[in-house]
N, C-alpha and C positions, 0 to 999 in steps of 0.2 A: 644521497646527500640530504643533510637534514641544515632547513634554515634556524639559526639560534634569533631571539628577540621578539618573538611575536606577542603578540597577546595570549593569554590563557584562553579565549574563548579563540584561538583559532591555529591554536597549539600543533592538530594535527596537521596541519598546513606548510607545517616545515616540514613534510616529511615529502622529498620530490612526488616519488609514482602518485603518492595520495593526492596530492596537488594538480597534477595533469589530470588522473580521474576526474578529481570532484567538478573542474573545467568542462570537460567533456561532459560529464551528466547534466549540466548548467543548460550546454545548449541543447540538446538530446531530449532531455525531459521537457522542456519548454513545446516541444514539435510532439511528445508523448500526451501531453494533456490538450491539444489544440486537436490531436484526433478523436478523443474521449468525447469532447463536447460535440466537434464535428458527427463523428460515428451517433449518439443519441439522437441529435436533431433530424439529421438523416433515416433512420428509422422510424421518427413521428411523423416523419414527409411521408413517406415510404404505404406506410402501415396505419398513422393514428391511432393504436393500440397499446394501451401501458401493458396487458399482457406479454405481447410482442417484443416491447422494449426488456422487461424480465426477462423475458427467455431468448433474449438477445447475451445479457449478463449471467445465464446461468450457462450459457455453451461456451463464451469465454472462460469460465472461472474453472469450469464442471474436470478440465485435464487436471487441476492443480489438486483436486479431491484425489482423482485417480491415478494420478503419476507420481505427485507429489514427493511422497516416501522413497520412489526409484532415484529422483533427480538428488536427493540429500543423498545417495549412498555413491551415487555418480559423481557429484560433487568431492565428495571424499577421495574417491579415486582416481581424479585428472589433473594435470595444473588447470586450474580456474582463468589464467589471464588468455589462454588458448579459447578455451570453451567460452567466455563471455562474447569474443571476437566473433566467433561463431553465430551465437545467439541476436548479434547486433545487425550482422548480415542478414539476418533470417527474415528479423522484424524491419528493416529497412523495404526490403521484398517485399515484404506485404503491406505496407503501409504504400506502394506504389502502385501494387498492383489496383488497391482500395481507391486510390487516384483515379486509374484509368479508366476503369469503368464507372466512377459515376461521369468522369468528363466525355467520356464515351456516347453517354446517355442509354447505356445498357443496364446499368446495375438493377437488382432486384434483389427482393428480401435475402432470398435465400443464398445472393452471392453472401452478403455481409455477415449473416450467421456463419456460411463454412470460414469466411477468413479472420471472425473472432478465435473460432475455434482453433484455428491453427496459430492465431496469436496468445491462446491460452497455453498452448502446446511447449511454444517457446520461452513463455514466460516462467511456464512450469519449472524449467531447468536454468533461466536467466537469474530468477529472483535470488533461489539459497545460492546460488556460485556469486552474486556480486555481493553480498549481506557478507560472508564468511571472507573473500578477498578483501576486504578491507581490515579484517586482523590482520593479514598475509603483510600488507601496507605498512601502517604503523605499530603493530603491536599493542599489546594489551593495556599500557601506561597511556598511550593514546586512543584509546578503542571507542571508552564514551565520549569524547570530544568529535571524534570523525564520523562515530554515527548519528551524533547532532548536528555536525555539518551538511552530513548527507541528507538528513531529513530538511534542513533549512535550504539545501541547494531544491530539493523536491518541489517545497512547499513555496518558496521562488517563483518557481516553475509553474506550478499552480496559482498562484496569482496572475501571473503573464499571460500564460498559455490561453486558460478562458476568455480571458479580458481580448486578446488580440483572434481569437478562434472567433468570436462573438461578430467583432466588426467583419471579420475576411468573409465567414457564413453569411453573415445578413448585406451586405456590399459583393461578393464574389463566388457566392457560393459553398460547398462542403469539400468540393477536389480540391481548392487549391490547401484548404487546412491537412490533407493528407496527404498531399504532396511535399508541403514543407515539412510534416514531420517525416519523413523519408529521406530530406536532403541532411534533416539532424544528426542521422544516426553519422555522418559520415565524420562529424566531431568527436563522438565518441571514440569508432573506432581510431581514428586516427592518435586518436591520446592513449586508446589501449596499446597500438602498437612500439609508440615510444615509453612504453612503461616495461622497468626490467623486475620485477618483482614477478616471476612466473605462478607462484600460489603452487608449487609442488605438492602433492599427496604427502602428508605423514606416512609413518610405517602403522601397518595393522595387521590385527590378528586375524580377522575372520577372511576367510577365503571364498567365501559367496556373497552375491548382491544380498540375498535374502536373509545372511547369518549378519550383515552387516546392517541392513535396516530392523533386525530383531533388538541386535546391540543396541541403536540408539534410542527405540521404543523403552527396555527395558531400562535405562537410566534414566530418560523422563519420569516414566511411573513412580522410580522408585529413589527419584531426587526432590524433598516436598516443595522446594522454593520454583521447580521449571515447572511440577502437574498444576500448581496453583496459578501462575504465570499461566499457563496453556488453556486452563479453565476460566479464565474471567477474559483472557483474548477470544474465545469459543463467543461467551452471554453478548459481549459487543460486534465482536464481524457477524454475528450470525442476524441479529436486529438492527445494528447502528449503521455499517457498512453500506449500504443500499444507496449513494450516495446519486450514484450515475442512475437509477431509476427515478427514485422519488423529487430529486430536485427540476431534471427537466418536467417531470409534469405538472410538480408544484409552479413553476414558472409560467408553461404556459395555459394550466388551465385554470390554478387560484390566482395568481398572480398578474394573469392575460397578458405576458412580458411577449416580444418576440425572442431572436438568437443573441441579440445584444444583451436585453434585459440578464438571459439565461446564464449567458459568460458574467456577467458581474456578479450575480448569486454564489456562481462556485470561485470565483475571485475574491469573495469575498470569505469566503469559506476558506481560501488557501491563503489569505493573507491572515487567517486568526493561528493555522497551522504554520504560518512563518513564524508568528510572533510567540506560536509555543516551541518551534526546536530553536528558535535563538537564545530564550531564557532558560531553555537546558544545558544548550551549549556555556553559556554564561556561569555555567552553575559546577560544583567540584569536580573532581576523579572518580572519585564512588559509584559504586552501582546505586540505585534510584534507592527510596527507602517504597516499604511493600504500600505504607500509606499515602503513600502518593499515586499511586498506580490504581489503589482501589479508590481513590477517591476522584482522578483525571475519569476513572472510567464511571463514576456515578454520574457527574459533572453529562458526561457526554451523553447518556441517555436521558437524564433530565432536560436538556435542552434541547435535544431530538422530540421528547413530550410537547415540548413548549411551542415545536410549532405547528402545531397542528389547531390550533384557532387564529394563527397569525393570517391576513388576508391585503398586507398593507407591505408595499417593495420595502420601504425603508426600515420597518419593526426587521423583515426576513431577512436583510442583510447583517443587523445587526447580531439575530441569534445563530447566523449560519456562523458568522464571525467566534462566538462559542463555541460552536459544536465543533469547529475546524481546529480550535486552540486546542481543547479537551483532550481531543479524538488523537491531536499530533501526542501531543504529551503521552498518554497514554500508549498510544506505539511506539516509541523512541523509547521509551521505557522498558514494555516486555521488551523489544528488541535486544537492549544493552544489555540488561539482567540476562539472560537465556545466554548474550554469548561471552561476557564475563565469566559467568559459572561454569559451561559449559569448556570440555578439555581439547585442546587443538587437535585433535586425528577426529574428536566427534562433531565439531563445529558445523560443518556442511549440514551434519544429521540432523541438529538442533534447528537449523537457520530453515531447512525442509520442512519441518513441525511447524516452524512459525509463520510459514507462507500457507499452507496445506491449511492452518486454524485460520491464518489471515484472513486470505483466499478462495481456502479453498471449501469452506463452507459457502461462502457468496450465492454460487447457487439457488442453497435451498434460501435464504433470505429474501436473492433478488425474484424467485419465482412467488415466496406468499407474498414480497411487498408489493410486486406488479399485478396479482390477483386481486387484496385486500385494496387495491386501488383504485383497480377494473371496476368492481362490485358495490362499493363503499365510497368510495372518495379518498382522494389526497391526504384529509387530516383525516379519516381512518386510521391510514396507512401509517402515518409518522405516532399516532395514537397507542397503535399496535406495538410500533416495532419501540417507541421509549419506555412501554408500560410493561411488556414482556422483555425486554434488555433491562429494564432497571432490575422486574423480581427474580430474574435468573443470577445479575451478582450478586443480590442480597443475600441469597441463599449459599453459592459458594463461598460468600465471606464467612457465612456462619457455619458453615461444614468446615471452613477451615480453623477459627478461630477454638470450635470446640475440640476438633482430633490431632490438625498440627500446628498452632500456632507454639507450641511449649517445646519443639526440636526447634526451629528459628533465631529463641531468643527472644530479648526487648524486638529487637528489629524486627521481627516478624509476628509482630503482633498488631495486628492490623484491627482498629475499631471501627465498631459495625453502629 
């Protein structure tokens, strides 16, 4: 059943299943980001090591490198609202068992690395099934409207989450922040189960997992508007992304914030990301124009530059507040473009690529940003990663502008 009369910016809202979803992620996510903060801080308890904290973030991210491509072709081949249910159970688990043991008072490094890992594991397969189910939801007239919802229900999320992770760490500790994202999940699924929109498999051609991730490889390459899209997502998660390293340490070691200070930093960072998928939602039917996407993503490295001689709480709330707008805009964009263009039986494949560049590069970023930090300092680190992000899209702009911008059109012609 679809609600008639709403606003244009909340259009896909009439559509039921979407509606109980996007509920469901509301509260879910809100208990997703209170563990983020939680998990980092715990780690500098733990360890005091930005190395450490790195390679914290690269054993999370490191399945998404390496499954990544299986989970997009898995995706294609299951109902998706089954598999999500799944994946919610999984991360519920683990975000409890993450409880027990610090309230235990057993926990130690190397619990928390294996159970990123296994949160990376799930995520790998959660991310392209929930990105591509929401075509399944409203369909394509609705597509960039819901995934501006979706990112604004996120970004929500990350404003709260910090902001309230911050008080519960520094008043009650890290368990109870992962306890309560545990109890979140039970929102989600519960809205997954009254939702009847199952996300059934298209019909396909190929008959192997491997003939089916060759397919959706070979149409990225050889579709100029997704490799260009996939390339300037590459220059930014691989430098900008580093979000959950470089902030807690900017906090407490330029900044001398405790866990409160820390959640308002990325609060603040998730309130500039609200304020960018609301003015996209706000914004037409059309897929993003390509100059906006290269230009969100200038935007985001430049002010990733910027803070690295900031040494003052109020200037770094202020710029995180940018990077967080930027950084949204500029994802809710490749996201839309990739699965607007992109054909219903290959959607999962595409939504895979976009998590695997998202994501799944993380990694090697979060390992030179947590080094370059170790070695150098904080504004090294943010130094590095906005100086080499900015010259790596300049460059694919102008690889693009000279060999494809003239199959695109006016529209894709993107100034450099």
């Amino acid at each position: 059943m679809r609600v008639r009369g709403l606003p244009q910016a909340l259009r896909a809202l009439g559509h039921r299943d979407f509606r109980l979803f996007w509920c469901g992620q509301l509260v879910s996510l809100v208990g997703t980001w209170m563990q983020a903060v939680g998990q980092s801080w715990l780690v500098l308890d733990l360890t005091n090591s930005p190395f450490k904290l790195g390679l914290l973030s690269t054993l999370q991210f490191l399945p998404m490198l390496c499954l990544g491509l299986v989970a997009g072709a898995l995706t294609d081949r299951l109902p998706k609202r089954r598999l999500i249910i799944g994946t919610q159970l999984a991360l519920l688990v683990q975000a409890f068992t993450l409880s027990a043991l610090v309230w235990s008072g057993h926990v130690r490094y190397w619990h928390v690395a294996v159970l990123a890992t296994l949160l990376g594991v799930v995520n790998t397969v959660d991310m392209p099934a929930r990105q591509s189910f929401i075509a399944d939801m409203v369909g394509r007239d609705s597509l960039m409207n819901a995934i501006a919802l979706n990112s604004a229900v996120f970004n929500a999320a990350r404003v709260v989450g910090p902001a309230v992770a911050g008080l519960l760490v520094g008043r009650y500790g890290v368990a109870l922040a992962f306890f309560m994202n545990g109890v979140s999940f039970v929102a989600v699924v519960a809205a997954l189960v009254m939702i009847r929109t199952e996300g059934d498999p298209r019909p396909r051609q190929a008959a192997t997992m491997s003939a089916d991730i060759l397919e959706g490889l070979a149409y990225a390459v050889h579709t100029p508007r997704i490799a260009l899209i996939l390339s300037l997502l590459l220059s930014v998660s691989l430098f900008v992304m580093n979000f959950s390293v470089l902030v807690p340490l900017f906090a407490r070691t330029v900044l001398h914030q405790d866990a409160h200070g820390f959640g308002l930093l990325m609060a603040s960072m998730g309130a500039g990301s609200l304020a960018g998928a609301v003015g996209i939602a706000l914004g037409g039917r059309t897929r993003p124009r390509l100059r906006v996407i290269a230009g969100a993503a200038v935007v985001a490295t430049l002010s990733t530059l910027a803070l690295a001689p900031v040494h003052h709480f109020p200037v770094a709330v202020s710029v995180l507040f940018v990077v967080g707008c930027s950084t949204i805009v500029f994802m809710t964009s490749c996201n839309s473009t990739l699965q607007i263009s992109a054909p219903d039986d290959l959607r999962g494949r595409m939504m895979s690529l976009y998590t695997l560049v998202f994501a799944g590069v993380t990694p090697f970023g979060a390992l030179l940003m947590g080094t370059v930090a170790e070695r150098l300092g904080v504004a090294a680190a943010f130094a590095v990663a906005g100086g080499l992000g900015l010259l790596l899209i300049l460059i694919v702009l102008l690889v693009w502008r000279f060999v494809d911008a003239d199959r695109e059109g006016d529209d894709g012609a993107v100034p450099v």
